[in-house]
KOLNUDREN-125614 format. One record per residue: residue in one letter; x, y, z of N, C-alpha, C, O in turn. Coordinates in steps of 0.1 Angstrom, whole numbers, padded with zeros to 4 digits, always signed. Each point is the difference from the previous one (the first is absolute). Layout:
REM KOLNUDREN-125614
AXYZXYZXYZXYZ ...
***
This chain:
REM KOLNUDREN-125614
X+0009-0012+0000-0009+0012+0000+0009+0012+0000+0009+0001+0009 X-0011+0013-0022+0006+0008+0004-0002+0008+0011-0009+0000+0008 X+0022+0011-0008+0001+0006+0013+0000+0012-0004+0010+0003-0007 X-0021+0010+0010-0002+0010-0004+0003+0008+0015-0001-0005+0011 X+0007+0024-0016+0004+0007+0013-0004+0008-0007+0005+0004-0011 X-0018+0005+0020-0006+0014+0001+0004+0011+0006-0001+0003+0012 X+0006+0001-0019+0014+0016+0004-0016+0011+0002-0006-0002-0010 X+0001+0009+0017-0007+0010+0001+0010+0014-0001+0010+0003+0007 X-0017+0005-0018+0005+0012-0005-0006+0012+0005-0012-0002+0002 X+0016+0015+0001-0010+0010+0005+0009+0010-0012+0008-0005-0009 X-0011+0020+0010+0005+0008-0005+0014+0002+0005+0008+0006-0007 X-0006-0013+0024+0012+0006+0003+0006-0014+0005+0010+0004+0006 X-0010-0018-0005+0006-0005+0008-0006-0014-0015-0010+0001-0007 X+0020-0010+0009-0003-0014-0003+0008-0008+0011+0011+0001+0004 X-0026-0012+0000+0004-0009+0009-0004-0010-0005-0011-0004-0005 X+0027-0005+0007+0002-0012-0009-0007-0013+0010-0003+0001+0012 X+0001-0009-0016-0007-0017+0004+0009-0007-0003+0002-0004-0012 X+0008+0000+0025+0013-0008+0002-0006-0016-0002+0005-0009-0008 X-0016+0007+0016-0007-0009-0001-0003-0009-0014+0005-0010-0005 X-0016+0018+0002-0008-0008-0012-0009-0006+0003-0004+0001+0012 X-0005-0009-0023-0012-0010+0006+0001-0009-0012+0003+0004-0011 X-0005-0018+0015-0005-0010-0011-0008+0000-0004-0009-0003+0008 X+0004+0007-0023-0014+0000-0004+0001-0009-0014+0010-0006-0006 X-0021+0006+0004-0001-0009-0013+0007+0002-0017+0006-0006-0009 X-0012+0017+0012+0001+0008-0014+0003+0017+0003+0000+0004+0011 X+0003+0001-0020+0000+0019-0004-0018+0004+0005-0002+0007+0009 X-0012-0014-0017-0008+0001+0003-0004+0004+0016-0005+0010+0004 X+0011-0024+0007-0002+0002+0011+0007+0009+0009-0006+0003+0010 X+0019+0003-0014+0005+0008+0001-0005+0013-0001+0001+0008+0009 X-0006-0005-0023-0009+0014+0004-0010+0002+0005-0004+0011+0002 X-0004-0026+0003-0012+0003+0003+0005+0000+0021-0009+0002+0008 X+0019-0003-0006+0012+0003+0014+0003+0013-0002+0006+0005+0010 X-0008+0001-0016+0011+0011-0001-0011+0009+0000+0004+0011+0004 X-0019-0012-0007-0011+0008-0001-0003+0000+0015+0000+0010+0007 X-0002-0022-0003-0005-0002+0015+0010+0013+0015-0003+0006+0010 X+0018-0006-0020+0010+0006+0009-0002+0015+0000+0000+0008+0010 X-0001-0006-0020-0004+0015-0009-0017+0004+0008-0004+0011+0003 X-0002-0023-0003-0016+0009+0013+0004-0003+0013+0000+0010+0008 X+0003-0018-0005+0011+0004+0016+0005+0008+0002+0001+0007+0010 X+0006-0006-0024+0013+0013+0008-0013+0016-0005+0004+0009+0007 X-0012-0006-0011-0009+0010-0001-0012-0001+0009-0007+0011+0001 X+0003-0023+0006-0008+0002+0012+0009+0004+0010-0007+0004+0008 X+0017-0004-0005+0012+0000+0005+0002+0018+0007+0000+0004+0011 X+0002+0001-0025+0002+0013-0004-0012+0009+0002+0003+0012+0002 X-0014-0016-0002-0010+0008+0002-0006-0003+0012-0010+0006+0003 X+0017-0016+0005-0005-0004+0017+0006+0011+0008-0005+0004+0010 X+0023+0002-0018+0005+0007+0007+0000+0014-0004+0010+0007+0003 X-0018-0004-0008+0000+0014-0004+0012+0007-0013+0005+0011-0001 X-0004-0025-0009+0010+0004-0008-0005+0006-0015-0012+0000-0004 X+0022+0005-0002+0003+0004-0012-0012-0012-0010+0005-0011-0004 X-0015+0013+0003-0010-0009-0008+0003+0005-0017-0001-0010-0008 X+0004+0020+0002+0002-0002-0017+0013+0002-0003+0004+0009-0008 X+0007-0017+0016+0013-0004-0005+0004-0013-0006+0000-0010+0006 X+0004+0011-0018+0002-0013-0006+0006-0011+0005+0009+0003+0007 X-0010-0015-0008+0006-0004+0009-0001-0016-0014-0007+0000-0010 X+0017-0012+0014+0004-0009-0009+0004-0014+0012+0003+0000+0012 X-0003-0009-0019+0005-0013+0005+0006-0001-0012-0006+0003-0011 X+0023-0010+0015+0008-0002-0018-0003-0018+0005+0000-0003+0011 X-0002-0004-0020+0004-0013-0001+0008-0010-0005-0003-0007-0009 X+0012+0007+0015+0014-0006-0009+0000-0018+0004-0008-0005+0008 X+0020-0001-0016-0001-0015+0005+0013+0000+0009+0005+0010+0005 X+0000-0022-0004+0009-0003+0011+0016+0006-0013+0011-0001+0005 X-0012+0005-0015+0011+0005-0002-0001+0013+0000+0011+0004-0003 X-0019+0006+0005-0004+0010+0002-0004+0009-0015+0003+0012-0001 X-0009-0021-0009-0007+0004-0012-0017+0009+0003-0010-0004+0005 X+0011+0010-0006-0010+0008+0002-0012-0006-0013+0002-0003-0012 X-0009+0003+0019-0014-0015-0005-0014+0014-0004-0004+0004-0010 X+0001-0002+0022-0012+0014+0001+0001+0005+0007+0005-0003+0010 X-0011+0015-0013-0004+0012+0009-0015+0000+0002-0008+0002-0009 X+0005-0003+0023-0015+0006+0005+0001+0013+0005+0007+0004+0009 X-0016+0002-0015+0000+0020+0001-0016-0003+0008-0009-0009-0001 X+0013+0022+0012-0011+0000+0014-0002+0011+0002+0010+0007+0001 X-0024-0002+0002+0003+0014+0006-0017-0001+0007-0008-0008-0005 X+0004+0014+0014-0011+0006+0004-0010+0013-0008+0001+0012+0000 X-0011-0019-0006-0004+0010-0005-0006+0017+0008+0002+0004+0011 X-0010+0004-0024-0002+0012+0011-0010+0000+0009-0009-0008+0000 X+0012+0020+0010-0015-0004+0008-0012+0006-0008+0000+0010-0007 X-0010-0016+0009-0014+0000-0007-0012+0003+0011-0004-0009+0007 X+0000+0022-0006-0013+0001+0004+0007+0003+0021+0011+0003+0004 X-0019-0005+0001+0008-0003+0013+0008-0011+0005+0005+0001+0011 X-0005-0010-0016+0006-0015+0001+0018+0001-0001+0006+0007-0008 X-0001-0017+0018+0019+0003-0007+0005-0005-0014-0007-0005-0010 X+0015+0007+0011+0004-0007-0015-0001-0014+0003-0002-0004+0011 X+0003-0001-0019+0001-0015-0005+0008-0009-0009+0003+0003-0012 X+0001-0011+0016+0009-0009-0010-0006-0002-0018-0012-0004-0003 X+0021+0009-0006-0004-0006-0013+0005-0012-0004+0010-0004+0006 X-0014-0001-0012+0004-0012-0006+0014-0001-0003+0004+0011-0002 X+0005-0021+0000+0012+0002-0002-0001+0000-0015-0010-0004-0006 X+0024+0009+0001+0002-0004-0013+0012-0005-0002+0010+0002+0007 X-0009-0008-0018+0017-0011+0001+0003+0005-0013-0008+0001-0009 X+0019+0002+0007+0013+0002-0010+0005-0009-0005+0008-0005+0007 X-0010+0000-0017+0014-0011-0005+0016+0001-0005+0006-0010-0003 
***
């Protein structure tokens, strides 16, 4: 089973995944890297953060080939409600 590592990107910092995870495929991988990407934005909006900064998970393999990018951001606020997570989108 390959071994994929989720580097998370901000505008100012990348923090690399020494780790990794065994997943099946690239598919299962992004559909990991989506899950981390609304974590890390429920995350961000629990603590009073920067909600329309872009933000990325890179996904590389165990030689460090960069595979995809999931692009993340909180959409705007709407009406009185906070912002909200959009959907991710992936790069190839």
């Amino acid at each position: 089973m390959p071994r994929y590592y989720f580097h998370y990107r901000t505008e100012d910092e990348l923090i690399r995944d020494e780790a990794g995870s065994d997943l099946a495929d690239l598919e299962a991988a992004e559909h990991q890297a989506a899950e981390i990407g609304k974590a890390i934005i429920d995350k961000v909006a629990g603590e009073g953060g920067e909600m329309d900064a872009p933000r990325s998970i890179e996904i590389t393999d165990d030689d460090g080939e960069e595979l995809l990018y999931v692009v993340f951001w909180a959409g705007p606020k709407i009406g009185d409600g906070t912002a909200s997570p959009i959907n991710p989108a992936t790069v190839h």
